[in-house]
N, CA, C and O atoms as a MOPAC input file, in Angstrom:
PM7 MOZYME 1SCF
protein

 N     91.30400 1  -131.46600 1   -41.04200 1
 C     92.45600 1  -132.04900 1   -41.70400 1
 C     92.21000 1  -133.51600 1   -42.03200 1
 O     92.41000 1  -134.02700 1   -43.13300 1
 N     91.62800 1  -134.30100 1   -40.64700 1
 C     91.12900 1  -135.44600 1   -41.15400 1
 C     90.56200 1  -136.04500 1   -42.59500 1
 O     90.98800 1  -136.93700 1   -43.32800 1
 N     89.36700 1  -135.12400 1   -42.68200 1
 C     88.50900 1  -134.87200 1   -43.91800 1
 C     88.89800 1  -134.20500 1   -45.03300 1
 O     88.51800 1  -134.62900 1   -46.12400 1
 N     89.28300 1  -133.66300 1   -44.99400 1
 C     89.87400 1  -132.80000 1   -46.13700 1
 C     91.06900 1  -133.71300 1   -46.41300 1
 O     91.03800 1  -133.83100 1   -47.63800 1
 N     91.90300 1  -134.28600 1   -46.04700 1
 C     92.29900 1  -135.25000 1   -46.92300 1
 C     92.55100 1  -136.42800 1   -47.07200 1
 O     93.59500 1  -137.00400 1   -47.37700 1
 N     91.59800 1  -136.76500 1   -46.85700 1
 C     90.83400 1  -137.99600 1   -46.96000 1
 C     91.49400 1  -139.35000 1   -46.18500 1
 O     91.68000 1  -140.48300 1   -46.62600 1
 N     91.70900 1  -138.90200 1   -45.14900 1
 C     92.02200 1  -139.77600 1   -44.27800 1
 C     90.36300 1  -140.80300 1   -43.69600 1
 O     90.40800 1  -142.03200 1   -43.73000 1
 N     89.46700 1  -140.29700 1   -43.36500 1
 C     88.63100 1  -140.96200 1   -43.63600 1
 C     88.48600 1  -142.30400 1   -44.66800 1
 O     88.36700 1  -143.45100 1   -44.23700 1
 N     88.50800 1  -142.06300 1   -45.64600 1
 C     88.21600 1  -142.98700 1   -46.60400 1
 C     89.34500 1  -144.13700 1   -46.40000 1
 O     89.32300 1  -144.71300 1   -47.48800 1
 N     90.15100 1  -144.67200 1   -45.73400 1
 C     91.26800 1  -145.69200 1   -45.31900 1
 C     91.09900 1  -145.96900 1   -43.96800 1
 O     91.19500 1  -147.14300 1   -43.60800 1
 N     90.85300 1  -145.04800 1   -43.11200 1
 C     91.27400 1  -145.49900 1   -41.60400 1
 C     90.06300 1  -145.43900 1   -41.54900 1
 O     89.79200 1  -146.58700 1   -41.19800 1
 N     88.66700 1  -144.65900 1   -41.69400 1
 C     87.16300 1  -144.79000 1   -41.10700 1
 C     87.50600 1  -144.00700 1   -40.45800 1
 O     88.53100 1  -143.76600 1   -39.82000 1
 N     85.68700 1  -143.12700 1   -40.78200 1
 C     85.56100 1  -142.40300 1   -39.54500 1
 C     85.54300 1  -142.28900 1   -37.89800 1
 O     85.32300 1  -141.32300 1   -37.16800 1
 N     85.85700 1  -143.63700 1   -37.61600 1
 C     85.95800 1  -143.78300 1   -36.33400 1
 C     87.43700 1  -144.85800 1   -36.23400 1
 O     87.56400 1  -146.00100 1   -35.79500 1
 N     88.11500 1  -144.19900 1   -36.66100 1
 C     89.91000 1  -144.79300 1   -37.21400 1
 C     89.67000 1  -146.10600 1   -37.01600 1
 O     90.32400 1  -146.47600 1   -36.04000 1
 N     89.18400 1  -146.77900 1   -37.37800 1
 C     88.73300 1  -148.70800 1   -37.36700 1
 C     89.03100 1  -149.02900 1   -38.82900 1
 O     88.43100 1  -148.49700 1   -39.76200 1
 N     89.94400 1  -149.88300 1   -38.95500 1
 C     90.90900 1  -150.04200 1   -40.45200 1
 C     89.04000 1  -150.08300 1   -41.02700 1
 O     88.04400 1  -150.60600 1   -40.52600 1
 N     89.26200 1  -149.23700 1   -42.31300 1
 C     88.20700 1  -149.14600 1   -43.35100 1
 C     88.43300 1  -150.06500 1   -44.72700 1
 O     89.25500 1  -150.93300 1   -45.02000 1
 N     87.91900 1  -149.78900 1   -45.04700 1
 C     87.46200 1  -150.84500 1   -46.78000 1
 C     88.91400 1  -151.34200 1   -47.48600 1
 O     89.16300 1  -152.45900 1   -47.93900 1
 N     89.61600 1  -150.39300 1   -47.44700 1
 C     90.80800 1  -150.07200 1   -48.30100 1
 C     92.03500 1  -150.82100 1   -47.47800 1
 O     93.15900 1  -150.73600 1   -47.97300 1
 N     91.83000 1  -151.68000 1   -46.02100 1
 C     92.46500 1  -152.16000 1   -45.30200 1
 C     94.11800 1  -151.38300 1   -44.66300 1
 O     95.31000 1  -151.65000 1   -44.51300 1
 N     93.11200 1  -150.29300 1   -44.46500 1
 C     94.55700 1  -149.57500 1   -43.60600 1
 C     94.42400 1  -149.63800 1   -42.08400 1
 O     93.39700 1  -149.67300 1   -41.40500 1
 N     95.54000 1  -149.64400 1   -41.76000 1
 C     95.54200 1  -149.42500 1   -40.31700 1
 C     94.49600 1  -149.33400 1   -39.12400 1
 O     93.43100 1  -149.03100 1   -39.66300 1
 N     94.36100 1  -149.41700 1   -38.17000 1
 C     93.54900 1  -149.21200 1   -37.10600 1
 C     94.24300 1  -148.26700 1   -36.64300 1
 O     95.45700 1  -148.41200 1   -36.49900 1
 N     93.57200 1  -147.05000 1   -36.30100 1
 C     94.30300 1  -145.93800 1   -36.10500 1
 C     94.04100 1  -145.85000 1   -33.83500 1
 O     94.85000 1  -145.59200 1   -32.94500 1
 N     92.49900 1  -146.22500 1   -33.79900 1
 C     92.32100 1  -146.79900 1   -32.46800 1
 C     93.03600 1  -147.05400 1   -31.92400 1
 O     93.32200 1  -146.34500 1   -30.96000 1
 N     93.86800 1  -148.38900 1   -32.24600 1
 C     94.56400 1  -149.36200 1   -31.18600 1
 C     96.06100 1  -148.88300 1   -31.58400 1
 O     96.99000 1  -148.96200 1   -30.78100 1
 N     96.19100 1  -148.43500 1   -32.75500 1
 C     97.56700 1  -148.55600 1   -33.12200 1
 C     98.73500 1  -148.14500 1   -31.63100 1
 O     98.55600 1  -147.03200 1   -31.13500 1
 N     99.62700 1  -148.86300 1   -31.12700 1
 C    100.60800 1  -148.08500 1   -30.60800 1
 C    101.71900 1  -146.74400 1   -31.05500 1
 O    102.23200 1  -146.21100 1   -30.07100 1
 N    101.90000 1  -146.48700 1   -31.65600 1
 C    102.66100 1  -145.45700 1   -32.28700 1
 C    101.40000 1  -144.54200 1   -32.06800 1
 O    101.67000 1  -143.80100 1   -31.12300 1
 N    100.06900 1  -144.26700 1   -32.57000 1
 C     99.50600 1  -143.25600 1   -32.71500 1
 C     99.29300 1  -142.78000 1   -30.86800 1
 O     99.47400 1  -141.59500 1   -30.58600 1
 N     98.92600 1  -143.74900 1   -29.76500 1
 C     99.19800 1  -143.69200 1   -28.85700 1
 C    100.16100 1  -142.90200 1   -27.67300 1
 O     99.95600 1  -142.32000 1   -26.60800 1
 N    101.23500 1  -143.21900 1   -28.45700 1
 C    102.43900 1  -142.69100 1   -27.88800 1
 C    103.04700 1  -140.90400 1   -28.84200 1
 O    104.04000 1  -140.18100 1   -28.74600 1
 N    102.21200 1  -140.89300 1   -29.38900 1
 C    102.26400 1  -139.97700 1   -30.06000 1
 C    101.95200 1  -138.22800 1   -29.13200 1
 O    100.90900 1  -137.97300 1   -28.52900 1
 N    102.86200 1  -137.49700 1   -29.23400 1
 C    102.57900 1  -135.69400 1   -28.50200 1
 C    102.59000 1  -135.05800 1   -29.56000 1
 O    103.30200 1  -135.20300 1   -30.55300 1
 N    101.50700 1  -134.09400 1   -29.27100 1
 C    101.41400 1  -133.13300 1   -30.67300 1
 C    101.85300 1  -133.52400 1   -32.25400 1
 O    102.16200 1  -132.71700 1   -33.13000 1
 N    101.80900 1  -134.63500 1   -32.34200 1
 C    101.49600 1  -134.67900 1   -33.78400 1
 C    103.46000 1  -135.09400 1   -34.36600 1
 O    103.88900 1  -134.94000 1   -35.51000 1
 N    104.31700 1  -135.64700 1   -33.07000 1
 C    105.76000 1  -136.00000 1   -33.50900 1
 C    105.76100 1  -137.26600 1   -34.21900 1
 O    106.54300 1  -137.47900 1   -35.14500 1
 N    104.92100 1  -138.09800 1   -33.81800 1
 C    105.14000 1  -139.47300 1   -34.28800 1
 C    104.07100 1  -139.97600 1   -35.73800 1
 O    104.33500 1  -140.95700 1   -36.43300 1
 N    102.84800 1  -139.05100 1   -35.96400 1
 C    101.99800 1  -139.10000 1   -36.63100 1
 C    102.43800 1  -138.26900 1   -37.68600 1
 O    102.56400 1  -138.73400 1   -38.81800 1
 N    102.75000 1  -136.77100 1   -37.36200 1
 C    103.39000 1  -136.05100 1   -38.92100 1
 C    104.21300 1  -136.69300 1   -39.55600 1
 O    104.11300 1  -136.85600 1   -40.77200 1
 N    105.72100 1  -137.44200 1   -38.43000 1
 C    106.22100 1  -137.91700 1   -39.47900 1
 C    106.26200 1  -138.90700 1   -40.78700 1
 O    106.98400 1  -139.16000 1   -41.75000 1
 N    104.72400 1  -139.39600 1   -40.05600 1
 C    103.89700 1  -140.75800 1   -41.09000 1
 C    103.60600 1  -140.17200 1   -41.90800 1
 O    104.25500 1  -140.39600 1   -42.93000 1
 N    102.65500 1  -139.24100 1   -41.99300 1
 C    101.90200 1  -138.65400 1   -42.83700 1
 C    102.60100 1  -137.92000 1   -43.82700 1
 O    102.22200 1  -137.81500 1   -44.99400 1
 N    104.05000 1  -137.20400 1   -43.15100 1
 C    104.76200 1  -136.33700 1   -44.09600 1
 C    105.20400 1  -137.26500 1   -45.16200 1
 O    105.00000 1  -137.03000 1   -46.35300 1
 N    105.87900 1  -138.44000 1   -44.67600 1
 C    106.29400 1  -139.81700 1   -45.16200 1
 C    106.07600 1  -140.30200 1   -46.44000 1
 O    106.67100 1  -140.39000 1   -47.51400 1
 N    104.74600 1  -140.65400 1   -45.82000 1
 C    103.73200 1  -141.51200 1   -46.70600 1
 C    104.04900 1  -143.09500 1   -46.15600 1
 O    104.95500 1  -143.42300 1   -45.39000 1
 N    103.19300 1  -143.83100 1   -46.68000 1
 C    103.53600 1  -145.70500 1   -46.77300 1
 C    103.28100 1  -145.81800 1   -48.34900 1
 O    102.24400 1  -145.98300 1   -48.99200 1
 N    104.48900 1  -145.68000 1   -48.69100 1
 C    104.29700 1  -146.17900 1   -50.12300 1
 C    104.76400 1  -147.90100 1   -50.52500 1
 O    104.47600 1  -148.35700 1   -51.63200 1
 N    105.36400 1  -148.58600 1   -49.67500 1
 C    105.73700 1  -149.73200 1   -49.66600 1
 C    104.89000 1  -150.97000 1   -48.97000 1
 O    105.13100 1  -152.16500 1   -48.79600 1
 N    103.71300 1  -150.04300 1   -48.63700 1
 C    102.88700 1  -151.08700 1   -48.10900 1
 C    101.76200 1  -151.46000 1   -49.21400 1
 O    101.58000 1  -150.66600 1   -50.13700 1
 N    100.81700 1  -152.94800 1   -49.11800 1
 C     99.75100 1  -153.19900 1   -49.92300 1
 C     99.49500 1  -152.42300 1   -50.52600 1
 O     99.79300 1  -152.13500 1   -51.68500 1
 N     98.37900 1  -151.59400 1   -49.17200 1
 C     97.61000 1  -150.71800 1   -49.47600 1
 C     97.87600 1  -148.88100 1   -49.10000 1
 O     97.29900 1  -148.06900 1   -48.37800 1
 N     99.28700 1  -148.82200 1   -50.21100 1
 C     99.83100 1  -147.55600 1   -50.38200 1
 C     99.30200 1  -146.14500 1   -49.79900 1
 O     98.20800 1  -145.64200 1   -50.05300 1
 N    100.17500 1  -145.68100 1   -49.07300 1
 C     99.36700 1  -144.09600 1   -48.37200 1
 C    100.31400 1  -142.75900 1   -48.73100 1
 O    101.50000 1  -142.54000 1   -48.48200 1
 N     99.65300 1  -142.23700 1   -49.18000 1
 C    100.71700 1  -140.81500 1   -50.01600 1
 C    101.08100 1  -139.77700 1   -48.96700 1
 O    100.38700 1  -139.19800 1   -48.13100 1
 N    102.17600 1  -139.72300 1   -49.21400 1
 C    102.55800 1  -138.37400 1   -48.64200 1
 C    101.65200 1  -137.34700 1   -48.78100 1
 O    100.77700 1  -137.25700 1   -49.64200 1
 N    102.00100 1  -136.27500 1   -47.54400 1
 C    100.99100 1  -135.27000 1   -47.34700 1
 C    102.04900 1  -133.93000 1   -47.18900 1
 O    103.01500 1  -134.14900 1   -46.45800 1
 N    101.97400 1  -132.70300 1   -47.73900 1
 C    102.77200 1  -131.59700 1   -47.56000 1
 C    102.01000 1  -130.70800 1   -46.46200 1
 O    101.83700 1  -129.50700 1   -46.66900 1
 N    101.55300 1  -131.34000 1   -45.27200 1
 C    101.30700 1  -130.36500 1   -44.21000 1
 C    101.98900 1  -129.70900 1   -43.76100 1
 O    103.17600 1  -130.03700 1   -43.77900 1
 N    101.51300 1  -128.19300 1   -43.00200 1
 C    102.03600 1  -127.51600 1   -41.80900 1
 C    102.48800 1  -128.03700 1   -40.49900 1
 O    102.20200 1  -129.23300 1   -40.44900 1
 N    102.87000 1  -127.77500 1   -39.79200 1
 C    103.17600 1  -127.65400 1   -38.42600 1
 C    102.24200 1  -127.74200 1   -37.55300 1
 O    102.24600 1  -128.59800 1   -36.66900 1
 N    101.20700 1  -126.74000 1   -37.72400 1
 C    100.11800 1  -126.67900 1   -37.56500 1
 C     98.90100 1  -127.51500 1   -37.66100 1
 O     98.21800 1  -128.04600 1   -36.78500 1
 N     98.79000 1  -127.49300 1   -39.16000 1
 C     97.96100 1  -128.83900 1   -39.51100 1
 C     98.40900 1  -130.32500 1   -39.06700 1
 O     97.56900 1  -130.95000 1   -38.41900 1
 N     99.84800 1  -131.07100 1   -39.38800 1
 C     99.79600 1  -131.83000 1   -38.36400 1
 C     99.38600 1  -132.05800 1   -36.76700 1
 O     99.38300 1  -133.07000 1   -36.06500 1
 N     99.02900 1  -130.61800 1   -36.49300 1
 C     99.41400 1  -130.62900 1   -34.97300 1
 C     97.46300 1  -130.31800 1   -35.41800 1
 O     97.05000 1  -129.57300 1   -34.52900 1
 N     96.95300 1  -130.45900 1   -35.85800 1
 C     95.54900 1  -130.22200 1   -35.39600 1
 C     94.78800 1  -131.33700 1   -36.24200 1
 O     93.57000 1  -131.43900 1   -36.38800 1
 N     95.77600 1  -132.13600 1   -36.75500 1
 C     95.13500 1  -133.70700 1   -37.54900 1
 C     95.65000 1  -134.78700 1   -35.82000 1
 O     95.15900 1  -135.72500 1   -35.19100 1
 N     96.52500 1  -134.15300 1   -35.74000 1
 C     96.67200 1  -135.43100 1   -34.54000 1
 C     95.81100 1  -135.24300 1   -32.94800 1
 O     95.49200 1  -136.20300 1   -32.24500 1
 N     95.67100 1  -134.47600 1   -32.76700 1
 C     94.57800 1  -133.46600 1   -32.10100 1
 C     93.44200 1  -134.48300 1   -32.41400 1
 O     93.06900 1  -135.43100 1   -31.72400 1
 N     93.11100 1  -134.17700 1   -33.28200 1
 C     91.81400 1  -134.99600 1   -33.95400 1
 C     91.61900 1  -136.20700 1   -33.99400 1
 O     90.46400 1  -136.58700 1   -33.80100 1
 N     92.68300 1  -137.21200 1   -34.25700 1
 C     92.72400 1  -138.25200 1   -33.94100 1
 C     92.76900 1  -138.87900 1   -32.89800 1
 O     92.38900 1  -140.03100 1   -32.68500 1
 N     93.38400 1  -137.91200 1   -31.99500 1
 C     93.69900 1  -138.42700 1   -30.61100 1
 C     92.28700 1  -138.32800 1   -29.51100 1
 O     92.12600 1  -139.05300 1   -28.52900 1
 N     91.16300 1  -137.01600 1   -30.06800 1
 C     90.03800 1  -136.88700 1   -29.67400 1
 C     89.13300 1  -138.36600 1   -30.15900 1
 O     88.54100 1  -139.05500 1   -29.32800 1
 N     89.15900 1  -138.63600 1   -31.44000 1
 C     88.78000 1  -139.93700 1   -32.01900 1
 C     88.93800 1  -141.23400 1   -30.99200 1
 O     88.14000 1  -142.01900 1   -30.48000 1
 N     90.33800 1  -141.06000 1   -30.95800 1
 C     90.47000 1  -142.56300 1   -30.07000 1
 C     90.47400 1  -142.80200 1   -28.65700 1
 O     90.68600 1  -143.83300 1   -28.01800 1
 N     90.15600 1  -141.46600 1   -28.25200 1
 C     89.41800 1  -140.98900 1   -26.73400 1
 C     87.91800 1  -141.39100 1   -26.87300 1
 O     87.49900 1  -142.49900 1   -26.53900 1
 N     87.35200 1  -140.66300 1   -27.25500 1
 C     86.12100 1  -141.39500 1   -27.90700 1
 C     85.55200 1  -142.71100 1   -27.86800 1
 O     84.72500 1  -143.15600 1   -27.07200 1
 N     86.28000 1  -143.43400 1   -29.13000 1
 C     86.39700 1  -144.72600 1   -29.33100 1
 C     86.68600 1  -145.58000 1   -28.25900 1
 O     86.03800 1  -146.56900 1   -27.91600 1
 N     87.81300 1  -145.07900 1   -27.70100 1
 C     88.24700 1  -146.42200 1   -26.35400 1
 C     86.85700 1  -146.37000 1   -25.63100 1
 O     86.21700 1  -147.37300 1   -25.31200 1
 N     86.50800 1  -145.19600 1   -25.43600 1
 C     85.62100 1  -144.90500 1   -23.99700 1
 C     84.35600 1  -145.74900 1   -24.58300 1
 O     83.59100 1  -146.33100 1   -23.81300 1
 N     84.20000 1  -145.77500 1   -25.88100 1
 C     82.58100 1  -146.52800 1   -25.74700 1
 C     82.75500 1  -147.97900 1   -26.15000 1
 O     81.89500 1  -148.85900 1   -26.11300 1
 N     84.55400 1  -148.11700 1   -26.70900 1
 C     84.41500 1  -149.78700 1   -26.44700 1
 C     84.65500 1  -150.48000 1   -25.06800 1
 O     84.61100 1  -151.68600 1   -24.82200 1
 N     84.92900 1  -149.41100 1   -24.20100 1
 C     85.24500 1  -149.67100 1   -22.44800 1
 C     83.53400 1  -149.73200 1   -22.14400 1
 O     83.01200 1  -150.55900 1   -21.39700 1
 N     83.05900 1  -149.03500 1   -22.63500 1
 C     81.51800 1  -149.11700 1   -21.80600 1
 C     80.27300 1  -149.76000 1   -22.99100 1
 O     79.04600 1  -149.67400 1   -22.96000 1
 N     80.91500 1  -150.21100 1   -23.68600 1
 C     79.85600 1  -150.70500 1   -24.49300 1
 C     79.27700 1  -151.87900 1   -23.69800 1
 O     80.14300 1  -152.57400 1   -23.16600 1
 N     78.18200 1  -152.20800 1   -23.52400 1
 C     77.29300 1  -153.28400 1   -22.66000 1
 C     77.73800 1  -153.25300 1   -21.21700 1
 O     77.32300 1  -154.20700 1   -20.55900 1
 N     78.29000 1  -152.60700 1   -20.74400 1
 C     78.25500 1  -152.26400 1   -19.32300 1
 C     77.56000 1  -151.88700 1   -18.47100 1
 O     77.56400 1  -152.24000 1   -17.29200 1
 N     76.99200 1  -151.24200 1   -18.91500 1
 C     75.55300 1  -150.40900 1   -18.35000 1
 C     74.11200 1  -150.99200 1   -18.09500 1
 O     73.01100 1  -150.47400 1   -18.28200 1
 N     74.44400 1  -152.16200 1   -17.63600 1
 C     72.93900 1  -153.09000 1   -17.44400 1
 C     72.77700 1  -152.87600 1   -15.97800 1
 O     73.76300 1  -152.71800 1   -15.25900 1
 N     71.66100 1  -152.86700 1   -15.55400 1
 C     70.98300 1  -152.88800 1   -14.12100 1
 C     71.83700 1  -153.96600 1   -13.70700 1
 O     72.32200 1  -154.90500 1   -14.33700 1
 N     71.90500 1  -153.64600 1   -12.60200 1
 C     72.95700 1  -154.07400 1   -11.31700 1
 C     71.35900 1  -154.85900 1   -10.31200 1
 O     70.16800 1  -154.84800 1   -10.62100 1
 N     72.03000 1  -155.41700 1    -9.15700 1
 C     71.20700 1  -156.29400 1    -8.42300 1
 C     71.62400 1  -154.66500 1    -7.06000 1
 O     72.76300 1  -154.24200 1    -6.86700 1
 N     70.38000 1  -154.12300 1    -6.39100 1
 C     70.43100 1  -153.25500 1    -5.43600 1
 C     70.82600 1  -153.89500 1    -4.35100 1
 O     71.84900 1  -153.52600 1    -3.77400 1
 N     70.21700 1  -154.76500 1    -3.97800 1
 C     70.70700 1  -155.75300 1    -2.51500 1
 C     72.32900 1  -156.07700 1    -2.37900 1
 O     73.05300 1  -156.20000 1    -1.39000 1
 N     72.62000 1  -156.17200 1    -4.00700 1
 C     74.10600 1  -156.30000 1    -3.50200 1
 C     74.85700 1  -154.93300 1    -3.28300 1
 O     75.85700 1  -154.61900 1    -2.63800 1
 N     73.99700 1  -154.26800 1    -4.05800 1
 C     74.85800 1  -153.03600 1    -4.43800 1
 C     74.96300 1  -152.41900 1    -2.93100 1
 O     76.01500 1  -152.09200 1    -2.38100 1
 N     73.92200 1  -152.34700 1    -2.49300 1
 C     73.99500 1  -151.99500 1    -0.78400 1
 C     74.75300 1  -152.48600 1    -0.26600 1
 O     75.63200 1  -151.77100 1     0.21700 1
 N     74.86000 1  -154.29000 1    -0.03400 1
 C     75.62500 1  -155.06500 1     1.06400 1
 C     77.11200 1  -154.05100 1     0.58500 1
 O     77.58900 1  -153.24700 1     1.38600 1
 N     77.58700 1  -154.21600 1    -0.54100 1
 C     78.92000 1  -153.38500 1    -1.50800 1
 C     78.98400 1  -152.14000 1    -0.75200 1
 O     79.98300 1  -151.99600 1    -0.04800 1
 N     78.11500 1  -151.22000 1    -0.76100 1
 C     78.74400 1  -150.46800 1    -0.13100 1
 C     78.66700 1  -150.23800 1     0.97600 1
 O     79.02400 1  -149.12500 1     1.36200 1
 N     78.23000 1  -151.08700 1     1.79100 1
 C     78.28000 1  -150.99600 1     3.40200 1
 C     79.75100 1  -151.35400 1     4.04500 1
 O     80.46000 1  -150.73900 1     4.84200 1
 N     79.91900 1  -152.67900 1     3.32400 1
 C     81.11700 1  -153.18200 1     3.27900 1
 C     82.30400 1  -152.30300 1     3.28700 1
 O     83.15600 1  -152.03400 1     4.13400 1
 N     82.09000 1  -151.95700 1     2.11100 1
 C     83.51200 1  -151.24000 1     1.38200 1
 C     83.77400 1  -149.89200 1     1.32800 1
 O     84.86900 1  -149.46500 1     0.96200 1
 N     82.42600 1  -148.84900 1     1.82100 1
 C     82.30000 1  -147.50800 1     1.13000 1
 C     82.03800 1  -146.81100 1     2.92400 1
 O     82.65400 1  -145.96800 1     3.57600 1
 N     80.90400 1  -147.61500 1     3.19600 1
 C     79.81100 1  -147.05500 1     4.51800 1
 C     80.66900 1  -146.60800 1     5.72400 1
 O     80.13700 1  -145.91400 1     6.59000 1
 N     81.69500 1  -146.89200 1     5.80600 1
 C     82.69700 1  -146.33800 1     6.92100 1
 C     83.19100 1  -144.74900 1     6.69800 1
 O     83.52900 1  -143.84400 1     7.46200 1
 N     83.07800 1  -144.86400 1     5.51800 1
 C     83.50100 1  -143.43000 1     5.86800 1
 C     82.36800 1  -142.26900 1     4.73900 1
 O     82.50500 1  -141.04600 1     4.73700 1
 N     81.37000 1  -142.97800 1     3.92300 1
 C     80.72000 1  -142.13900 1     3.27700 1
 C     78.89700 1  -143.21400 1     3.61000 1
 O     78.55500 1  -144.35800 1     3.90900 1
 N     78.26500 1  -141.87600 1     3.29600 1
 C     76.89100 1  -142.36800 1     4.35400 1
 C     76.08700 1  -141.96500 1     2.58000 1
 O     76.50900 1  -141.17300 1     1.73700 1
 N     74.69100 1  -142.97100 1     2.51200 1
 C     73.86200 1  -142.53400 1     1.29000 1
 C     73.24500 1  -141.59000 1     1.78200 1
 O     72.04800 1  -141.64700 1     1.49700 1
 N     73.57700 1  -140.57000 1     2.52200 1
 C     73.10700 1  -139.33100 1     2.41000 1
 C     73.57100 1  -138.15900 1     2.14500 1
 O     73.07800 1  -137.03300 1     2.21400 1
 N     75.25600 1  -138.82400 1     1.62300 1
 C     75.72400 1  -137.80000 1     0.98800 1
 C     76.89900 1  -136.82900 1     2.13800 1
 O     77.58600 1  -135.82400 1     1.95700 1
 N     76.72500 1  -137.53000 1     3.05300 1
 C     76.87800 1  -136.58900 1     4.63900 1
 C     78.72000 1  -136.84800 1     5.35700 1
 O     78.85800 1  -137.23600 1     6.51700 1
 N     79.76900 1  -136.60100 1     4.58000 1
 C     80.85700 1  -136.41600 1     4.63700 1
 C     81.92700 1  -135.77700 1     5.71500 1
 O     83.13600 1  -135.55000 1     5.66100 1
 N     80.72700 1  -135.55900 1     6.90200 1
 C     81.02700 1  -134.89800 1     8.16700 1
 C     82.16000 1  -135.26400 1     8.60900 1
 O     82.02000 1  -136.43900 1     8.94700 1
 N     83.36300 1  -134.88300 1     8.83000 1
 C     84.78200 1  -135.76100 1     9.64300 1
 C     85.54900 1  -136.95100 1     8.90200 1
 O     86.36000 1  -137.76500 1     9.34200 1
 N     84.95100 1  -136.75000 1     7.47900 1
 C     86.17500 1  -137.91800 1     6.97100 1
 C     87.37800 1  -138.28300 1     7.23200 1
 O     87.89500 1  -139.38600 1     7.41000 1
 N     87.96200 1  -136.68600 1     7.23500 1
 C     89.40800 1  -136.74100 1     7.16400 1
 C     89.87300 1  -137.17300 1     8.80100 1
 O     90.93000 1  -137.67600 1     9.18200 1
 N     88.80300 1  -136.81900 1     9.49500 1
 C     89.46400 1  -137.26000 1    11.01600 1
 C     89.40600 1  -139.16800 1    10.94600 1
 O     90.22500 1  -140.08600 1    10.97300 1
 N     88.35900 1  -139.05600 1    10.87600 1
 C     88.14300 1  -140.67400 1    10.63500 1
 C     89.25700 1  -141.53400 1    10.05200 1
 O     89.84300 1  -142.47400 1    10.58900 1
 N     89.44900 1  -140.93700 1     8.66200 1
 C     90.03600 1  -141.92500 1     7.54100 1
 C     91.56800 1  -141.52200 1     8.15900 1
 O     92.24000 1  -142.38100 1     8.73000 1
 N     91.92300 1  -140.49900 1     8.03300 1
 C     93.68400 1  -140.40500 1     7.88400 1
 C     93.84500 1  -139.69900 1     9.86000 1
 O     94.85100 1  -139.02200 1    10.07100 1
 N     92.91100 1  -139.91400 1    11.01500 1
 C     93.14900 1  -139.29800 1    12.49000 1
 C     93.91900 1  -137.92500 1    12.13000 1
 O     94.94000 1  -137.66000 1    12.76400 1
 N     93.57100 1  -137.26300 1    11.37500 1
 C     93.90400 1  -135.71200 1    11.25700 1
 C     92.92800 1  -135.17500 1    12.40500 1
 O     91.81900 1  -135.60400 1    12.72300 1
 N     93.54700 1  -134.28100 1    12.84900 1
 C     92.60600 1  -132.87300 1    13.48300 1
 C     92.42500 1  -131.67600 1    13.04900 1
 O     93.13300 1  -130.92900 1    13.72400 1
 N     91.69800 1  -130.95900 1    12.07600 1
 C     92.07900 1  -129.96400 1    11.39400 1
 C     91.53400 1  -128.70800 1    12.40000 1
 O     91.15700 1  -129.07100 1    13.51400 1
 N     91.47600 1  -127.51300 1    12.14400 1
 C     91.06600 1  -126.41400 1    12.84200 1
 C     89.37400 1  -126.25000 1    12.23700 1
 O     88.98800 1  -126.60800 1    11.12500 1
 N     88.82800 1  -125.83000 1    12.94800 1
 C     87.11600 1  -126.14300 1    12.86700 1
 C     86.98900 1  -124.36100 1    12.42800 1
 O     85.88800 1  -123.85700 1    12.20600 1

């Protein structure tokens, strides 16, 4: 639905306002707050004809709204996640990373993976063995 009508060509394929200076479909709040396609069909059914850079009404389904917003909403799942981790991923210092989790982790989880009695430990439960 995206593609086919040409929603691409305004918002970008990765909804980041495109050439034609529409919207950021990413960040937008409304698209956000949006379930199944209530707050987005009614744009689209709409249109923005009073803005600059004019957006036409669309005679979708029920359906098709509900599988254009779907789509978008996969988009800006996407999108957030690799502007959340974009340059994040650099080697770390190990010495700290150890002291870190000795500190903070090592009480109740071991680098061997070895999870024996957490729950007694962490929350003094006694469960049945």
């Amino acid at each position: 639905m995206y593609v086919l009508n040409h929603c691409h060509f305004c918002h970008g394929t990765d909804l980041r306002q495109a050439v034609m200076g529409a919207t950021d479909l990413l960040t937008r709040k409304l698209v956000g707050t949006d379930r199944d396609g209530n707050l987005i069909g009614a744009v689209v059914r709409a249109g923005r004809p009073n803005l600059q850079t004019a957006m036409p009404r669309y005679d979708l389904s029920t359906q098709e709204v509900l599988d254009l917003a779907r789509y978008v909403h996969y988009l800006r799942q996407t999108g957030r996640y690799a502007d959340l981790t974009a340059g994040s991923l650099q080697p770390g210092d190990p010495e700290q990373g150890e002291a870190y989790f000795a500190r903070r982790c090592g009480q109740c989880h071991s680098v061997t993976a070895d999870l024996a009695g957490i729950t007694r430990r962490n929350l003094g439960l006694r469960l049945p063995r």
